[in-house]
BAFI-3210 file (N, C-alpha, C; in Angstrom, 3 decimals, decimal comma, padded with zeros to 6 digits):
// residues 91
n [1|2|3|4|5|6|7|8|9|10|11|12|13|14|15|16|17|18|19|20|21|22|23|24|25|26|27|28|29|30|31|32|33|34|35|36|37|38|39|40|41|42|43|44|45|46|47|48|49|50|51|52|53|54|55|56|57|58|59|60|61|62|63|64|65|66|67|68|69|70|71|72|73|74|75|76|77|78|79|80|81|82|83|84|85|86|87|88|89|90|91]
n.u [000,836|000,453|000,623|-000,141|001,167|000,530|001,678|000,011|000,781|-000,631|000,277|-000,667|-002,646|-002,308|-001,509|-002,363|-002,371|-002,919|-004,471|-004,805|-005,344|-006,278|-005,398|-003,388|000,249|-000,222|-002,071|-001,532|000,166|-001,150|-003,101|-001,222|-000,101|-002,768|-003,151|-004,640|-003,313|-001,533|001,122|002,934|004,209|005,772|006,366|005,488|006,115|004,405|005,336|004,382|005,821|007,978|009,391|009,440|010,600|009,033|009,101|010,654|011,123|008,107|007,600|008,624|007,372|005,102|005,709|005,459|006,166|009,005|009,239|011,860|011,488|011,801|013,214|013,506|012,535|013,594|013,564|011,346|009,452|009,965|009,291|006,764|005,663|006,203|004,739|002,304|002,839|002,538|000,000|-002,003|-001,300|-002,457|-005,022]
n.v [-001,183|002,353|005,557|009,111|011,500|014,614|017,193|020,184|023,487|025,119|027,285|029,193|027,904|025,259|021,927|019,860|016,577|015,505|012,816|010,764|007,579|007,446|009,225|010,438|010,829|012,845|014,164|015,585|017,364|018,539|019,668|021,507|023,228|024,323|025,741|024,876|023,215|024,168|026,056|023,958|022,280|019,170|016,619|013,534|010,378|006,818|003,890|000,672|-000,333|001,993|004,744|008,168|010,816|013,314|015,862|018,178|017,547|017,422|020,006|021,197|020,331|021,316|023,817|026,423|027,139|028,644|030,543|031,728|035,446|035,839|036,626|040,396|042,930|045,771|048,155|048,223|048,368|050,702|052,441|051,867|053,011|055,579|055,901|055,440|058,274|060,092|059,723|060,304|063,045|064,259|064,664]
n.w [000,000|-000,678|-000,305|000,720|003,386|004,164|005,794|007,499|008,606|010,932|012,357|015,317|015,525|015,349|013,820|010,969|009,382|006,289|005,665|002,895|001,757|-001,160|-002,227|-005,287|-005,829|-008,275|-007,227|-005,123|-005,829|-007,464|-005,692|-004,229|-005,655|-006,865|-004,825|-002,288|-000,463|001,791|003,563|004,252|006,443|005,666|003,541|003,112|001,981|001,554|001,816|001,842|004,701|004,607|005,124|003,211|003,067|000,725|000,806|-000,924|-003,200|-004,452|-003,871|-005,751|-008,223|-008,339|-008,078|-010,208|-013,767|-014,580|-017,225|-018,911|-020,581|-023,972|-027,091|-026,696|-028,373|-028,321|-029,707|-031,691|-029,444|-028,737|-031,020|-031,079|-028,843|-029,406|-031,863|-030,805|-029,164|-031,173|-032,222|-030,288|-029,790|-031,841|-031,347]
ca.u [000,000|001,216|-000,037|001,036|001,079|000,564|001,395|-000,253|001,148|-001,202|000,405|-001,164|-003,869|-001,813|-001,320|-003,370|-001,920|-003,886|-003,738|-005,878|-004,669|-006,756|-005,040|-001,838|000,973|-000,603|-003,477|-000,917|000,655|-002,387|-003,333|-000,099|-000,084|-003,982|-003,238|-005,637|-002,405|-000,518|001,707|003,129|005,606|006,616|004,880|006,324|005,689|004,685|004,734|004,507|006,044|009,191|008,686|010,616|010,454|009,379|008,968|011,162|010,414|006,798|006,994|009,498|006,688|003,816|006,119|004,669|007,366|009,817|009,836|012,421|011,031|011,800|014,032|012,282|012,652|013,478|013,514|010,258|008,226|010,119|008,395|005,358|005,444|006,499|003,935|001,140|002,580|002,215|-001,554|-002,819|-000,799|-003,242|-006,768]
ca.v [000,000|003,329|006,735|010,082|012,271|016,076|017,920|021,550|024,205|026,364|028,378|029,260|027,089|023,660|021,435|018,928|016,074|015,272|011,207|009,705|006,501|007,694|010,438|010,312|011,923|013,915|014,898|016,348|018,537|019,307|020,581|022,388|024,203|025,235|026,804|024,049|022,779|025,776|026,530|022,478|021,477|018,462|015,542|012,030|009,112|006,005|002,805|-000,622|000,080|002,715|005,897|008,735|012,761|014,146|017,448|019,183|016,890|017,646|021,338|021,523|019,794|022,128|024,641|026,850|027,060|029,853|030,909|033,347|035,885|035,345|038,242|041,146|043,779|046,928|049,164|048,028|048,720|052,326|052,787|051,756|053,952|056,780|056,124|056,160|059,024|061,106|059,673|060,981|064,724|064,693|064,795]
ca.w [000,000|-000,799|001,065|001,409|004,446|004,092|007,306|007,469|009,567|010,732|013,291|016,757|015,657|015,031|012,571|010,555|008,718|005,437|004,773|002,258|000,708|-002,386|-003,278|-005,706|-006,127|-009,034|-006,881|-004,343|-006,650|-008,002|-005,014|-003,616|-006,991|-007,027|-003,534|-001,324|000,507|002,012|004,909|004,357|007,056|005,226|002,721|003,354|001,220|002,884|000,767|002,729|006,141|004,442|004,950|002,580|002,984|-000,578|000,129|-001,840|-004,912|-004,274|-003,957|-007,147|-009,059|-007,861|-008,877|-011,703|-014,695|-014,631|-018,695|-019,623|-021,965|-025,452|-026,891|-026,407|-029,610|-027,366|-030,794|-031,870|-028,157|-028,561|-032,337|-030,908|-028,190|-030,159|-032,298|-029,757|-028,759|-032,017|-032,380|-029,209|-029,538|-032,925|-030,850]
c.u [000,879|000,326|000,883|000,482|001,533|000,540|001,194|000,073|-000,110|-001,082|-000,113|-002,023|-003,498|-001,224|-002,096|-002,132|-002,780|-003,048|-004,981|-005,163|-005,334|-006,016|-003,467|-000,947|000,476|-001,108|-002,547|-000,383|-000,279|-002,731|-002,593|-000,234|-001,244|-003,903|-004,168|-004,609|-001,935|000,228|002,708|004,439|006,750|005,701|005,731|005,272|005,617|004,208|005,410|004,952|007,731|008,106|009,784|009,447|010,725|009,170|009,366|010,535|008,944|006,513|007,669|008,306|005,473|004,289|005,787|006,332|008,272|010,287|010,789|011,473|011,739|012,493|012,804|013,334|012,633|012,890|011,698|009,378|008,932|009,650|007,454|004,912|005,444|005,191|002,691|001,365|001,807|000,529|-002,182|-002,229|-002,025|-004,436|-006,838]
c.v [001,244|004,667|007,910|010,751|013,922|017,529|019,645|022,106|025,134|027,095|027,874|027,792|025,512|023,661|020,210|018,197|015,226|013,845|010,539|009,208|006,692|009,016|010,218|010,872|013,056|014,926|015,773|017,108|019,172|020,308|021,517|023,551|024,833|026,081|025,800|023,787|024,046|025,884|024,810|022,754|020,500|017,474|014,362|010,949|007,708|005,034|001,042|-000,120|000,764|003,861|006,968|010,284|013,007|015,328|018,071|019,087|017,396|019,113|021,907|021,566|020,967|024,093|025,361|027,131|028,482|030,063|032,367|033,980|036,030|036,811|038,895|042,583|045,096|048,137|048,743|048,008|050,101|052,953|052,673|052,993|054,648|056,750|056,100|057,501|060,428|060,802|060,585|062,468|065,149|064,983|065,786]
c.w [000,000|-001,038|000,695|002,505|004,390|005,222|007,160|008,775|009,657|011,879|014,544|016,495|016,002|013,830|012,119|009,303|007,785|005,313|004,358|001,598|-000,675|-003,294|-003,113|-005,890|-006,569|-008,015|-005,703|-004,683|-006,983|-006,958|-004,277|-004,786|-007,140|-005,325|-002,084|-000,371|000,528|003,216|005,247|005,078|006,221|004,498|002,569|002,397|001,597|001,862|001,701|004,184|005,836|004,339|003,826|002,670|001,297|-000,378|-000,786|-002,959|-005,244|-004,890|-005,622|-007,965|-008,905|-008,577|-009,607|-012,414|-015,007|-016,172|-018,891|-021,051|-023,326|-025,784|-027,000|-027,468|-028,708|-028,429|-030,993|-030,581|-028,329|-029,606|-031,526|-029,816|-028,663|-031,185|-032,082|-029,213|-029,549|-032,349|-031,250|-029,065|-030,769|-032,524|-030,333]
res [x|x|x|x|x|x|x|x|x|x|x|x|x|x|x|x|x|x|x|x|x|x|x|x|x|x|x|x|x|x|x|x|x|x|x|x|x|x|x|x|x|x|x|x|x|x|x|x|x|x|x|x|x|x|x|x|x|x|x|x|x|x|x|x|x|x|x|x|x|x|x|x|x|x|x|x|x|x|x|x|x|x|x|x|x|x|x|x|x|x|x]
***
């Protein structure tokens, strides 16, 4: 059988440790990444009687994707500007 364990910090209040054997990896990313998990101590992986700390792996994955922007035409956004500017001096 194979489990995970989702420990929430929540401050003064405590902490709550989410464990449903129904929910999979995916669904734990899924939800770290839509914002439902938040404040996570730590998320351990528990398969037969081993246990293993994925956090990191976890939160990597939940991650959203860091794209560099693509060159960026500096001359052509300073035409454009320039040429919004001379439209709107015309009204």
């Amino acid at each position: 059988m194979q489990y995970f364990v989702v420990m929430i910090d929540y401050g003064r209040r405590g902490r709550e440790a989410v464990v449903d054997p129904e929910i999979t990896r995916r669904e734990v990313v899924s939800r770290i990444a839509s914002g439902e998990y938040r404040n996570i101590s730590f998320v351990h992986e528990i398969v037969e009687s081993a246990v293993e700390d994925v956090t990191e792996a976890v939160l990597a994955e939940a991650a959203l994707p860091r794209i560099p922007p693509d060159d960026i035409d500096l001359q052509a956004i300073r035409l454009d500007h320039a040429r919004d500017l001379r439209k709107h001096e015309r009204t």
